[in-house]
PyMOL commands that place a pseudoatom at each C-alpha (Angstrom):
pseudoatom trace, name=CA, resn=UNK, resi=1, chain=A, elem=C, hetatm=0, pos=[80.852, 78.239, 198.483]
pseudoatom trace, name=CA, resn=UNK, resi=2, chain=A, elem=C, hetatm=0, pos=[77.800, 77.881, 196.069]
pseudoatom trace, name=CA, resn=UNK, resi=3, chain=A, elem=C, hetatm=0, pos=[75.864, 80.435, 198.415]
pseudoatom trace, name=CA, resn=UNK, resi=4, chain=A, elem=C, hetatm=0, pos=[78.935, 83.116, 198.255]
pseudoatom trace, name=CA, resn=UNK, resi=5, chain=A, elem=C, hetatm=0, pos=[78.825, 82.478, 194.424]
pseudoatom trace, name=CA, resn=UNK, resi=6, chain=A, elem=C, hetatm=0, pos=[75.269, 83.210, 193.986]
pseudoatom trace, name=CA, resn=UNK, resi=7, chain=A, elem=C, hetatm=0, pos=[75.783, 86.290, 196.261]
pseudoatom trace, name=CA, resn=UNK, resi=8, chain=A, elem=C, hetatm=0, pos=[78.515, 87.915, 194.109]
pseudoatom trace, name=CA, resn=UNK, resi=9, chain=A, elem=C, hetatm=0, pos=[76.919, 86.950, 191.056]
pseudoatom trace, name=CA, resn=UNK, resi=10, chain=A, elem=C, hetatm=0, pos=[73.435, 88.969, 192.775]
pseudoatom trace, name=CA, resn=UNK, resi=11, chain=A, elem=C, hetatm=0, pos=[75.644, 91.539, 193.285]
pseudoatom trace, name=CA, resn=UNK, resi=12, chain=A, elem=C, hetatm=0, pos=[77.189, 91.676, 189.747]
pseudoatom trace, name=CA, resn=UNK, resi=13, chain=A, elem=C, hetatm=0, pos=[73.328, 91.799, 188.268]
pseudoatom trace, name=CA, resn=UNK, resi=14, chain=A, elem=C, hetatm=0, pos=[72.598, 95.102, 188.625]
pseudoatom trace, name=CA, resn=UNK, resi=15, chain=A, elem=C, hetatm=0, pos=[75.566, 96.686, 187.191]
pseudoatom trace, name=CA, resn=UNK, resi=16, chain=A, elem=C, hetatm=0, pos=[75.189, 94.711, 183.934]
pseudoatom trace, name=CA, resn=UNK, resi=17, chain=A, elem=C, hetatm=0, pos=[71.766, 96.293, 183.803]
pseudoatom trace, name=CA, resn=UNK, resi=18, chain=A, elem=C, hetatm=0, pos=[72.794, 99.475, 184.641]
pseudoatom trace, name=CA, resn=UNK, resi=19, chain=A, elem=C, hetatm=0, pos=[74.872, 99.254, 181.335]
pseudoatom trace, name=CA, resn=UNK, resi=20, chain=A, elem=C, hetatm=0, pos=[72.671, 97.696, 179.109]
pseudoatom trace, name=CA, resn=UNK, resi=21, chain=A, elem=C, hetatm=0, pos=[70.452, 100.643, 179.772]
pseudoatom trace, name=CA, resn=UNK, resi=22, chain=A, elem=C, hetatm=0, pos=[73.234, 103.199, 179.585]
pseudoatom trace, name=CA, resn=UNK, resi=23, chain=A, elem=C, hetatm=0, pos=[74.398, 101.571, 176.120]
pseudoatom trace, name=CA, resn=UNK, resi=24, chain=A, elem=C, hetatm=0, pos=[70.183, 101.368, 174.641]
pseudoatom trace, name=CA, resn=UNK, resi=25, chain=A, elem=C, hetatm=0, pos=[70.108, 104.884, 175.962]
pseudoatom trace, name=CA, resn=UNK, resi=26, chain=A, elem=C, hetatm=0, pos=[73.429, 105.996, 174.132]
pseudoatom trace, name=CA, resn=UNK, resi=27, chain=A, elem=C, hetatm=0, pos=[72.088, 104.172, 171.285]
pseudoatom trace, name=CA, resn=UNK, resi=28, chain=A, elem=C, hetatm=0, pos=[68.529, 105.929, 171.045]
pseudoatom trace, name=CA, resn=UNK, resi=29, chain=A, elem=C, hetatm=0, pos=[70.271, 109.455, 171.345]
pseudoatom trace, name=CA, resn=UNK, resi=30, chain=A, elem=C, hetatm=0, pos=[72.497, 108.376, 168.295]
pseudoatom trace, name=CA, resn=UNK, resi=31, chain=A, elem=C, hetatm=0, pos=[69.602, 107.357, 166.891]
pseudoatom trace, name=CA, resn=UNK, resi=32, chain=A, elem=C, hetatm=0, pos=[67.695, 110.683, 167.132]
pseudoatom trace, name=CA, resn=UNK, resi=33, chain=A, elem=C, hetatm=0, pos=[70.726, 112.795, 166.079]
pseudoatom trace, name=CA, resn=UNK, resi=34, chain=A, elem=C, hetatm=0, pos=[70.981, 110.691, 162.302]
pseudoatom trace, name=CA, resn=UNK, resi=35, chain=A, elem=C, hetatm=0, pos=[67.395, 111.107, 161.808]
pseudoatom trace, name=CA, resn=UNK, resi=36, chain=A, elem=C, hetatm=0, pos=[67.082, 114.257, 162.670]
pseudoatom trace, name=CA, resn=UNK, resi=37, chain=A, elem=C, hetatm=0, pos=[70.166, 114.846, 160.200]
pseudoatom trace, name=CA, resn=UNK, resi=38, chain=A, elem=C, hetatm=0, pos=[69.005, 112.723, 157.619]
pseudoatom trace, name=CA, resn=UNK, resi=39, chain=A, elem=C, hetatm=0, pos=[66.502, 114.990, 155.323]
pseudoatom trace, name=CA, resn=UNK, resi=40, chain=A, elem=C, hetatm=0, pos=[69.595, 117.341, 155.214]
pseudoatom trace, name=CA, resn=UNK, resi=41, chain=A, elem=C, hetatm=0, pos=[72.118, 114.074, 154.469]
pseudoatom trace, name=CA, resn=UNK, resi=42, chain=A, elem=C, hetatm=0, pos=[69.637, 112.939, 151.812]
pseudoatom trace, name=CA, resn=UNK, resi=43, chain=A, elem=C, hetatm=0, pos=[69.564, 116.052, 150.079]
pseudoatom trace, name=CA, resn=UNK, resi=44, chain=A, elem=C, hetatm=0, pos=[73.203, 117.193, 150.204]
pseudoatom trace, name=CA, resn=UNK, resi=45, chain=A, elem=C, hetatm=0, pos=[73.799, 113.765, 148.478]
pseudoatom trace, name=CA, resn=UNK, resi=46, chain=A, elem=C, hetatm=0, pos=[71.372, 114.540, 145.992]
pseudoatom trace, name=CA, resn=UNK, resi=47, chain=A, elem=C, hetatm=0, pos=[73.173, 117.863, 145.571]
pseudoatom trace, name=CA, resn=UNK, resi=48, chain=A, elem=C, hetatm=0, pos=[76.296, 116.465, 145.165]
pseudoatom trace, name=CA, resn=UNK, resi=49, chain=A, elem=C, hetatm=0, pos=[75.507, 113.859, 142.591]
pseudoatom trace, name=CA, resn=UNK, resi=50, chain=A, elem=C, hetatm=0, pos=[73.691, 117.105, 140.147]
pseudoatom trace, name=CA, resn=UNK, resi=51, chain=A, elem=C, hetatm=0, pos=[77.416, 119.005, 140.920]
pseudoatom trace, name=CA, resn=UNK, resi=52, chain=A, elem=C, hetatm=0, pos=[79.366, 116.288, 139.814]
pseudoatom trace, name=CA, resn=UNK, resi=53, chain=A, elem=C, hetatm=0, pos=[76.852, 115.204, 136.681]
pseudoatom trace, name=CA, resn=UNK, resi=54, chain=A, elem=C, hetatm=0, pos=[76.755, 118.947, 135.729]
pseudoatom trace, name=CA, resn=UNK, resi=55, chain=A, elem=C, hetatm=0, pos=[80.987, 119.947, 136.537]
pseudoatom trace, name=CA, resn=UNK, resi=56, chain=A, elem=C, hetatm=0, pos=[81.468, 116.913, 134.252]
pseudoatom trace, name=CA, resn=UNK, resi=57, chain=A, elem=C, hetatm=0, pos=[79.188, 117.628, 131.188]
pseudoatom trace, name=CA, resn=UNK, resi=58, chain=A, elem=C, hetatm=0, pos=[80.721, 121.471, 131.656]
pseudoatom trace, name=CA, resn=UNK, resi=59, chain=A, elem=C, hetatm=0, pos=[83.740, 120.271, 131.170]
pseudoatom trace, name=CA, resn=UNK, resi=60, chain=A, elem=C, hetatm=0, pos=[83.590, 117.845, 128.778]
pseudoatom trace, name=CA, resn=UNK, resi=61, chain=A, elem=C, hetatm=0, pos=[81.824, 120.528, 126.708]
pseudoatom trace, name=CA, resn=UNK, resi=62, chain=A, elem=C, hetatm=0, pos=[84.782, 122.730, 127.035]
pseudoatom trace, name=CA, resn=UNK, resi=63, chain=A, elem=C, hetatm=0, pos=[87.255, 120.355, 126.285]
pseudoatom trace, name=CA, resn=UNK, resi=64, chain=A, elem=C, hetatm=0, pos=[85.670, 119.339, 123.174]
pseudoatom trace, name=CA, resn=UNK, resi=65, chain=A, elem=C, hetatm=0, pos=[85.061, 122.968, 122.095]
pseudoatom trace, name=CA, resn=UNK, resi=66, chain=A, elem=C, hetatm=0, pos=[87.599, 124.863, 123.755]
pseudoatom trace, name=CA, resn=UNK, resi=67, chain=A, elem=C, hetatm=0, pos=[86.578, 127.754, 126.373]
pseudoatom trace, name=CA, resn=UNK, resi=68, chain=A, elem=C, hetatm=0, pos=[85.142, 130.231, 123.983]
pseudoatom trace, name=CA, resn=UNK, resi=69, chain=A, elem=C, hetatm=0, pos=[85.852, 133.905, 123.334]
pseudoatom trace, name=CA, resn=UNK, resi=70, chain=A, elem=C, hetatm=0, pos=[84.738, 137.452, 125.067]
pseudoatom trace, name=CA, resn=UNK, resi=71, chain=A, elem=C, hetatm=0, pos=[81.914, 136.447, 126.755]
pseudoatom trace, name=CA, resn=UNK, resi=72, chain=A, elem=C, hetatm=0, pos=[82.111, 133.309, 126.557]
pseudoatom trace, name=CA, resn=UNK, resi=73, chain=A, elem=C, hetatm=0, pos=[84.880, 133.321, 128.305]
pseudoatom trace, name=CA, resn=UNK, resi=74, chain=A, elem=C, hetatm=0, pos=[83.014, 135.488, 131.286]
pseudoatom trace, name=CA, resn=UNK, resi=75, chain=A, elem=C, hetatm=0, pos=[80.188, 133.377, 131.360]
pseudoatom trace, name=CA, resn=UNK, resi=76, chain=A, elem=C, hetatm=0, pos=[82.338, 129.976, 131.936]
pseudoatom trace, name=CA, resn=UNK, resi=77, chain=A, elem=C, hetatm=0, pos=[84.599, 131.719, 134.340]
pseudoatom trace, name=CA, resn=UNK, resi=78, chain=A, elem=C, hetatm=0, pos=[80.833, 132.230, 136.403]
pseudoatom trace, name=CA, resn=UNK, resi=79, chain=A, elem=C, hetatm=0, pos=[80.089, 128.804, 136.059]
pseudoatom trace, name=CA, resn=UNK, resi=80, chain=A, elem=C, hetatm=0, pos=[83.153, 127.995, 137.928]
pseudoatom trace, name=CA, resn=UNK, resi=81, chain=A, elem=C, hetatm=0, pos=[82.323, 130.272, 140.383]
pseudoatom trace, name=CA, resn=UNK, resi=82, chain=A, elem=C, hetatm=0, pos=[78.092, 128.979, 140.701]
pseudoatom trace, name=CA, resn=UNK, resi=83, chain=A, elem=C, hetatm=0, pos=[79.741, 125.237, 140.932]
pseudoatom trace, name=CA, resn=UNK, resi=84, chain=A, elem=C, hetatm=0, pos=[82.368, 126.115, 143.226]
pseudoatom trace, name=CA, resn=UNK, resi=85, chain=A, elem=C, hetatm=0, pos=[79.563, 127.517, 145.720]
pseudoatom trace, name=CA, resn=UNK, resi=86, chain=A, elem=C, hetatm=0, pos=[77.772, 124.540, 145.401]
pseudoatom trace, name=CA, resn=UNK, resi=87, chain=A, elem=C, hetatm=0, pos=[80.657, 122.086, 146.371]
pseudoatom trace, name=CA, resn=UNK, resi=88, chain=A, elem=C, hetatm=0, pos=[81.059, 124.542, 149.805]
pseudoatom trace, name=CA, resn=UNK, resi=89, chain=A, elem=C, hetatm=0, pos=[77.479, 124.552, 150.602]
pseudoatom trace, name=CA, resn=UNK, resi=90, chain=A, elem=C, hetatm=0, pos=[77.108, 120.716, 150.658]
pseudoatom trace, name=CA, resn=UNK, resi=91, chain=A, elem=C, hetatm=0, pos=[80.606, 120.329, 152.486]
pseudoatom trace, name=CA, resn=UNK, resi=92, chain=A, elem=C, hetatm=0, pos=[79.022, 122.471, 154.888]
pseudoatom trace, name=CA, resn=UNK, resi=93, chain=A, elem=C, hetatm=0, pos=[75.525, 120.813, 155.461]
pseudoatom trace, name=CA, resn=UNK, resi=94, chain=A, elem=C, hetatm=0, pos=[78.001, 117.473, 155.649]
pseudoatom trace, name=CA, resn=UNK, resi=95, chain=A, elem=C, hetatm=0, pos=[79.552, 119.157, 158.054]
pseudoatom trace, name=CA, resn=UNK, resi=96, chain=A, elem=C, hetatm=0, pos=[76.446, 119.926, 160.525]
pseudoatom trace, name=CA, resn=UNK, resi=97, chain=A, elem=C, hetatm=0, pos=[76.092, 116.230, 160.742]
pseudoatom trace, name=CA, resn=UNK, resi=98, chain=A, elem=C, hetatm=0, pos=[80.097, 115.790, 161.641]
pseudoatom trace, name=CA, resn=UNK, resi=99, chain=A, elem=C, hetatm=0, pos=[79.601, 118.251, 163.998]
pseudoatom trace, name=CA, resn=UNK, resi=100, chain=A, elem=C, hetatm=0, pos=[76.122, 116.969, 165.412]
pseudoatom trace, name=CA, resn=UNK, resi=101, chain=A, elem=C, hetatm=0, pos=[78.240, 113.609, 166.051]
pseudoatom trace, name=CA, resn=UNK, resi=102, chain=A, elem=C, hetatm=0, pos=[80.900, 114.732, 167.113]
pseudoatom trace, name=CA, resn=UNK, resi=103, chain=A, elem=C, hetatm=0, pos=[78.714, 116.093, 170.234]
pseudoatom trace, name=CA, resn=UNK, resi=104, chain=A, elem=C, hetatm=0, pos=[77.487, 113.299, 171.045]
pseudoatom trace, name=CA, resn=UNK, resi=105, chain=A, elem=C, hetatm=0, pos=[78.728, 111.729, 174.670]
pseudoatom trace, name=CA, resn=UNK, resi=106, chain=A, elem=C, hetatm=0, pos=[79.280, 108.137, 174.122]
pseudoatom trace, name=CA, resn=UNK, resi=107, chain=A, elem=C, hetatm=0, pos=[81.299, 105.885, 176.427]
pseudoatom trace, name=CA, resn=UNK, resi=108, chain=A, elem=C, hetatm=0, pos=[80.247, 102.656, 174.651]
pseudoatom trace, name=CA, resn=UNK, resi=109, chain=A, elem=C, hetatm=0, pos=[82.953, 101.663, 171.971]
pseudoatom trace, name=CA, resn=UNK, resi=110, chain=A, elem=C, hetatm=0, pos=[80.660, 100.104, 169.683]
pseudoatom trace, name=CA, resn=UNK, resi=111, chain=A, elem=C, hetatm=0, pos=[78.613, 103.193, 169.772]
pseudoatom trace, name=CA, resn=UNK, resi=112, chain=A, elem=C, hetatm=0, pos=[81.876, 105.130, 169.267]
pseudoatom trace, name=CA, resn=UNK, resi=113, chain=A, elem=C, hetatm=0, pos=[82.920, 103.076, 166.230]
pseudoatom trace, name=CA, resn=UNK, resi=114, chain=A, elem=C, hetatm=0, pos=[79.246, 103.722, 164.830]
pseudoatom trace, name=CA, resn=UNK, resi=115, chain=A, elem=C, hetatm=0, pos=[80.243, 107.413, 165.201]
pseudoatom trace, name=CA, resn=UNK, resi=116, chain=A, elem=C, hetatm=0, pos=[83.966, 107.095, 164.013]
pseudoatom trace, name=CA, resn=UNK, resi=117, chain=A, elem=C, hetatm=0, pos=[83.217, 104.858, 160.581]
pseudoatom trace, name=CA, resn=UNK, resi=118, chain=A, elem=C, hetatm=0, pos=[80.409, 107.645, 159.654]
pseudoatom trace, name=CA, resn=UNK, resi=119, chain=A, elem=C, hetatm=0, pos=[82.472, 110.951, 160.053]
pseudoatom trace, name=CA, resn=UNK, resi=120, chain=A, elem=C, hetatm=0, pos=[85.484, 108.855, 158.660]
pseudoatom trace, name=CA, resn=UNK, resi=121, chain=A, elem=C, hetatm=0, pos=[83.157, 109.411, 155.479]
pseudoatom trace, name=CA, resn=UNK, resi=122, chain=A, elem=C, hetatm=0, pos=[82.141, 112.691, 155.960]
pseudoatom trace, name=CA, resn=UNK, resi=123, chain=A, elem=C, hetatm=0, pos=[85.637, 113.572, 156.131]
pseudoatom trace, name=CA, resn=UNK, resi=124, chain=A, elem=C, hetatm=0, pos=[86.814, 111.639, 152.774]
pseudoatom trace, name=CA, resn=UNK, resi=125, chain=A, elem=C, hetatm=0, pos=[83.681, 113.461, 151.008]
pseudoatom trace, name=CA, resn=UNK, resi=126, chain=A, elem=C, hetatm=0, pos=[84.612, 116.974, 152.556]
pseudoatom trace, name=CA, resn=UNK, resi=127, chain=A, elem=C, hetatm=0, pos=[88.037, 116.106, 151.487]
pseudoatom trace, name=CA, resn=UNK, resi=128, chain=A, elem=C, hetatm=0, pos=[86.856, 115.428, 147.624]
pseudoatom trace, name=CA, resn=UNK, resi=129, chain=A, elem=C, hetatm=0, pos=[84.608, 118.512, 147.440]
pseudoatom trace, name=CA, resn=UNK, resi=130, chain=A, elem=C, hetatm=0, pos=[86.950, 120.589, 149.325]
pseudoatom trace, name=CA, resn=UNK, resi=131, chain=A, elem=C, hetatm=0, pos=[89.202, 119.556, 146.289]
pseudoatom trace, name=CA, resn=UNK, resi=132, chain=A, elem=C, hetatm=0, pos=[86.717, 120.512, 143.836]
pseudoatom trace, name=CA, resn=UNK, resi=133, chain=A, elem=C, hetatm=0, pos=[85.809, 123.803, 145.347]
pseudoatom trace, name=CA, resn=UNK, resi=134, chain=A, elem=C, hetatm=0, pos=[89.423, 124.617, 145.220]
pseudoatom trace, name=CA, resn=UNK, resi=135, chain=A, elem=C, hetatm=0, pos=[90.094, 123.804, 141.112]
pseudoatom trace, name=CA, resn=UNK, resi=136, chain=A, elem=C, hetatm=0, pos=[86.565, 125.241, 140.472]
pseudoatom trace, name=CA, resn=UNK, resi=137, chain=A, elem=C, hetatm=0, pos=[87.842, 128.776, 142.148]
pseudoatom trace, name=CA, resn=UNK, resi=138, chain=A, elem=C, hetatm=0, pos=[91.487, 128.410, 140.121]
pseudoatom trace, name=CA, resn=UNK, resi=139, chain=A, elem=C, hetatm=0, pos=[89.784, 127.531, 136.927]
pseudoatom trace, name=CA, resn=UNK, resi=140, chain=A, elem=C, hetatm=0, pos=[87.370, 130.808, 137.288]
pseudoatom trace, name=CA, resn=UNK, resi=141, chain=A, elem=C, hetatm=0, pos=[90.394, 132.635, 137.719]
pseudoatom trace, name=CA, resn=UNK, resi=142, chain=A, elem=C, hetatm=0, pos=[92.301, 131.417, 134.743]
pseudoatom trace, name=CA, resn=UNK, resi=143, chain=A, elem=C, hetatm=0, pos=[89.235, 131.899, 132.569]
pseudoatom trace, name=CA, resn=UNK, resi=144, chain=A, elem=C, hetatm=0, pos=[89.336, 135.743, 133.499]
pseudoatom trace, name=CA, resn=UNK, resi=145, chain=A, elem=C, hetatm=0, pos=[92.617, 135.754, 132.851]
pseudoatom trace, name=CA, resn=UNK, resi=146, chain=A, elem=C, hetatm=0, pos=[92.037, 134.519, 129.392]
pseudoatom trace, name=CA, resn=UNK, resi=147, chain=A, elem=C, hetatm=0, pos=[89.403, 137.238, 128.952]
pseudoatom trace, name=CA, resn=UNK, resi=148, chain=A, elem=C, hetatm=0, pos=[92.023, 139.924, 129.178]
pseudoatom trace, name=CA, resn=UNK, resi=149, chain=A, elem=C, hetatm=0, pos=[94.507, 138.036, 126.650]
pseudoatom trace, name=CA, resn=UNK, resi=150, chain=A, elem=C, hetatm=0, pos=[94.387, 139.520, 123.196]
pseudoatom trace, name=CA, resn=UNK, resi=151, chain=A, elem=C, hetatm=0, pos=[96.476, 136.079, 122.060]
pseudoatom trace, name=CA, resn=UNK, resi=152, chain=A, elem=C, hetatm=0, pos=[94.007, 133.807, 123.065]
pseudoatom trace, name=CA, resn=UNK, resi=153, chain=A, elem=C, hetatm=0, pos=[92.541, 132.218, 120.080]
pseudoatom trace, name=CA, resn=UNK, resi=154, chain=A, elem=C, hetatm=0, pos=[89.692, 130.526, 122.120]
pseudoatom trace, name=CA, resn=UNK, resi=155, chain=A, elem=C, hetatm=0, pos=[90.669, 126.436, 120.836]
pseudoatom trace, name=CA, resn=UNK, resi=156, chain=A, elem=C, hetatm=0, pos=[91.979, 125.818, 124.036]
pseudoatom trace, name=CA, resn=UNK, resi=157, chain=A, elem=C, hetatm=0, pos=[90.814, 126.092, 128.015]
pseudoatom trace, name=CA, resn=UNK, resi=158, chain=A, elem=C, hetatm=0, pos=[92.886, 126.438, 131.833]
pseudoatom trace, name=CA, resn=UNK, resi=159, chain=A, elem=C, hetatm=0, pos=[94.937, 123.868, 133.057]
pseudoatom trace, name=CA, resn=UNK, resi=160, chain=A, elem=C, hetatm=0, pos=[91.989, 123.630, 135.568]
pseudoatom trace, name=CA, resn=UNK, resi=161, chain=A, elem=C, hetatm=0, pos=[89.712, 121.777, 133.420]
pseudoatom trace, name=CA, resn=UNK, resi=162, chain=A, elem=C, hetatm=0, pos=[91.790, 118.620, 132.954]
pseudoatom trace, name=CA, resn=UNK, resi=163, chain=A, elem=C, hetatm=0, pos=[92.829, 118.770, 136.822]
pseudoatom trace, name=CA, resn=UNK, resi=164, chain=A, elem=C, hetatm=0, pos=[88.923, 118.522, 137.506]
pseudoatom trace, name=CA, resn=UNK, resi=165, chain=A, elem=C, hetatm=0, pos=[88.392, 116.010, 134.629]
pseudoatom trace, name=CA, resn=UNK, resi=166, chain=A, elem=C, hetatm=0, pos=[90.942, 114.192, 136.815]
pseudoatom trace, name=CA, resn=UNK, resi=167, chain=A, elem=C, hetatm=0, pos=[89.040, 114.404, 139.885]
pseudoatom trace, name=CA, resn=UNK, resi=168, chain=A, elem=C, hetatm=0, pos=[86.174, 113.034, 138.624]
pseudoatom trace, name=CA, resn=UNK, resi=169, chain=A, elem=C, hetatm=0, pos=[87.005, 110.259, 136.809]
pseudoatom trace, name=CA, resn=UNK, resi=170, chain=A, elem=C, hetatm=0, pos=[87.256, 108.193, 140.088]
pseudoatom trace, name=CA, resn=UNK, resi=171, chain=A, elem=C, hetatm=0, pos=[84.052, 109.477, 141.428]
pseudoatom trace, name=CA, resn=UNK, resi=172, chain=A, elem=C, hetatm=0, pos=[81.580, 107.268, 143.284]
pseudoatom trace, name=CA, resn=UNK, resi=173, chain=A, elem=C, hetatm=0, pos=[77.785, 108.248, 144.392]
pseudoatom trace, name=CA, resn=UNK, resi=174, chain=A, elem=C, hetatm=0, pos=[77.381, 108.455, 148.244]
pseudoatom trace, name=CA, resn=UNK, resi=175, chain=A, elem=C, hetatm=0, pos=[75.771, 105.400, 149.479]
pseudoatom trace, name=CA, resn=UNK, resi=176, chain=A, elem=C, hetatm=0, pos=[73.158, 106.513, 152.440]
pseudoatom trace, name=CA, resn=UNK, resi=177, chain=A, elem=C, hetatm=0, pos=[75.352, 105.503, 155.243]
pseudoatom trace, name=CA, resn=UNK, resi=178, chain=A, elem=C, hetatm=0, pos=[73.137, 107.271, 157.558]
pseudoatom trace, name=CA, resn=UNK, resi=179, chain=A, elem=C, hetatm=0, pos=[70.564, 105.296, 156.973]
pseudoatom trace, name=CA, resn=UNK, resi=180, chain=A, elem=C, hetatm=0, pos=[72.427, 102.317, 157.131]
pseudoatom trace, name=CA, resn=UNK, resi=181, chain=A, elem=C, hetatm=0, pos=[73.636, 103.288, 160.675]
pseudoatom trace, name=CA, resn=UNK, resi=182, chain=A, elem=C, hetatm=0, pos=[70.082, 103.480, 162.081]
pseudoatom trace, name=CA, resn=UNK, resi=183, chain=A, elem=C, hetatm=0, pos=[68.498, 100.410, 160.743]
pseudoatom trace, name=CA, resn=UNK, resi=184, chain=A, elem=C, hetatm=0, pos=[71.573, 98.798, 162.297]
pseudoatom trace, name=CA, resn=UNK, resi=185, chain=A, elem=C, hetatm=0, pos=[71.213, 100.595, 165.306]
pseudoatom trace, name=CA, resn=UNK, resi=186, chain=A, elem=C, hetatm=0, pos=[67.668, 100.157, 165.669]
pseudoatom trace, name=CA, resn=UNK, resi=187, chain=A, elem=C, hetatm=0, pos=[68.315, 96.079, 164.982]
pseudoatom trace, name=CA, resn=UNK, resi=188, chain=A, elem=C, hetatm=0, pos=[71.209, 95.760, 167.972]
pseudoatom trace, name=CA, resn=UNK, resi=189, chain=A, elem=C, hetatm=0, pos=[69.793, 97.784, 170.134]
pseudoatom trace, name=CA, resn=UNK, resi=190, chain=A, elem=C, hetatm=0, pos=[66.297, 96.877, 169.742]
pseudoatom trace, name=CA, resn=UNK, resi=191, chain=A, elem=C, hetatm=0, pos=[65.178, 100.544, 168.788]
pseudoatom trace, name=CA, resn=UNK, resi=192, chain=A, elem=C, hetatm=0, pos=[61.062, 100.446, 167.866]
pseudoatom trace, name=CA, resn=UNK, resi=193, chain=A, elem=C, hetatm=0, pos=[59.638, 103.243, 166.115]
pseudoatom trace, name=CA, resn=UNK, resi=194, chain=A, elem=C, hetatm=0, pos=[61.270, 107.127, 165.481]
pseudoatom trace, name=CA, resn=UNK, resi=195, chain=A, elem=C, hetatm=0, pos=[63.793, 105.839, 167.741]
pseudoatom trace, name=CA, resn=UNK, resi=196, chain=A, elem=C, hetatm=0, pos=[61.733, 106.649, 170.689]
pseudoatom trace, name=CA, resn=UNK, resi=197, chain=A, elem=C, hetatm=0, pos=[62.207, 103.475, 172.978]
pseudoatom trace, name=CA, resn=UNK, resi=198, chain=A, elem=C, hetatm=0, pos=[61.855, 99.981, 172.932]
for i in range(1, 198): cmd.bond("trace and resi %d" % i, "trace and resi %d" % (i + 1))
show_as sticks, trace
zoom trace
């Protein structure tokens, strides 16, 4: 009985090893892809903490002063414009990453749930600049619409301004999540180096 036991358990060995090394090698790809991405993460979330610090002081500024006149008016409605660029540019280097993830083939679920929590973010931080994009490209329009209304007295500003206001009041910096990811990687998985290997 003991002798069949050992036998199966023999048996058994291999496979276990056979996916220990499938889930380290899973892991070291994972690894690669998030720091090959992570200049590009680091800098869009430097990028979006200047478009949030410098949407808000805009806006503040016109709120307190009201939107201007002539070309004041012009000039504001291109600031919406030069902002709202911004806010698609780093929802689009955000979304490289997503993407970069998303092709990743992994069978092991903690692996997967490594891949899921991260582009779960993404996502919520596409979602907010998406958001932003879209009041930022409204707003521009309602300033050129004030441009070409004689009645406009300049003391007040779009409806768009207190909608971003809005959107901004709840704002939170990015925390580097990818980095996060691959020092825990690296620790479970016993990753040594530029995720290279053991």
């Amino acid at each position: 009985m003991r002798c069949t036991l050992l036998i199966c358990l023999l048996a058994t060995a291999p496979l276990f090893t056979g996916c220990g090394k499938e889930a380290h090698r899973e892991a070291v790809a994972l690894c690669q892809v998030l720091e090959h991405n992570q200049p590009s993460y680091n800098s869009s979330n430097g990028m979006e903490r200047d478009l949030v610090t410098s949407t808000r002081s805009w806006t503040e500024t016109i709120m307190t002063n009201g939107a201007g006149h002539g070309s004041g008016l012009t000039q504001n409605a291109g600031v919406a414009k030069e902002l709202a660029g911004s806010a698609d540019l780093i929802s689009t280097r955000l979304g490289e990453l997503r993407k970069a993830l998303y092709d990743q083939e992994l069978k092991k679920e903690e692996l997967q749930t490594v891949r899921t929590t991260l582009n779960a973010q993404i996502s919520k931080r596409q979602k907010f600049l998406g958001e932003i994009r879209t009041v930022l490209q409204d707003t521009a329009t309602q300033f050129e619409g004030l441009s070409q209304t004689r009645a406009y007295k300049g003391d007040t500003y779009p409806p768009g301004i207190d909608r971003l206001a809005a959107l901004l009041q709840g704002y939170h910096s990015p925390e580097d999540a990818v980095k996060q990811a691959v020092e825990s990687l690296k620790a479970d998985y016993g990753i040594g180096g530029a995720s290279g290997g053991v």
